[in-house]
C-alpha positions, 0 to 999 in steps of 0.5 A, a space after each residue: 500500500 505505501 513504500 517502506 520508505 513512508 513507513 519508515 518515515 512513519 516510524 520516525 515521526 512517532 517515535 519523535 512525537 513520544 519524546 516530548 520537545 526533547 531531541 532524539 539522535 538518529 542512532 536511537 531513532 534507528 534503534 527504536 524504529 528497527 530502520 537501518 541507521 544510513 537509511 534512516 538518516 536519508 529518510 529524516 533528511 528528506 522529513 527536514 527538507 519538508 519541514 516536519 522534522 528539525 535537525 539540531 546539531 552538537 552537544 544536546 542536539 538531535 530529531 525533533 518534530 517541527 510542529 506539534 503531532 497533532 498539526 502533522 498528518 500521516 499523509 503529510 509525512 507519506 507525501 513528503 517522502 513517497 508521494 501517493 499518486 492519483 490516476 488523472 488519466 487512462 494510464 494506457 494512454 487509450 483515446 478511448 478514455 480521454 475524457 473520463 476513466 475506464 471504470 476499473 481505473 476509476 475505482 482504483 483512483 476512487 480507492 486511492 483518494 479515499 486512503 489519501 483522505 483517511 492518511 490526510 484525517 489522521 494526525 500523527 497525535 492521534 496515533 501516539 495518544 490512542 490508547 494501549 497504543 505502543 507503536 515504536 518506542 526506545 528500547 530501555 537499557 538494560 541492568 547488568 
């Protein structure tokens, strides 16, 4: 349904939505969300280029959102780093539907917006708040 790249994304965001305004480094984002460290890095990249997440360099630095999770869509974290895209046109190039969608693509674009519509209805706030939600979360060091 979306690539592991949104879903890693994802991952990122909640887990910086659990942290309050306090940075994360990517090391343990990559930890708690199971994400490659290298890979990671160029997802959160990609989120800061967006807007969605900031980057704070040195001592005390680290991820952090940019606004509250609760201004912060799931579609807004997918469409910044893997778009999801809309059938505007016969995907066939047929001359035959150029001025409306065959019914299969009309559907699956209907299909489509309607994802596009729950993602763009649900923010990031809500995923961490749902209750009994433990979504991603930084692993507790352990006692020797």
């Amino acid at each position: 349904m979306i690539s592991k790249t949104a879903e890693y994304a994802l991952r990122a965001v909640v887990v910086l939505a659990g942290s309050g305004d306090d940075p994360v480094l990517a090391p343990r984002i990559a930890e708690a969300t199971r994400v490659p460290l290298a890979y990671l890095s160029k997802v959160l990249q990609t989120l800061a280029r967006a807007d969605l997440v900031i980057s704070q360099r040195g001592q005390g630095g680290g991820f952090s959102l940019a606004r509250p999770a609760a201004e912060i869509t799931v579609l807004d974290v997918v469409e910044a780093v893997d778009p999801i895209p809309t059938i505007e046109r016969c995907p066939l190039s047929l001359e035959a539907h150029a001025d409306r969608l065959c019914p299969l693509h009309h559907r699956l674009d209907e299909a489509i917006r309607s994802i596009r519509a729950t993602f763009g209805g649900t923010s990031i706030g809500e995923l961490v708040a749902g209750e009994g939600a433990v979504l991603c979360s930084v692993p507790q060091a352990r006692s020797s």
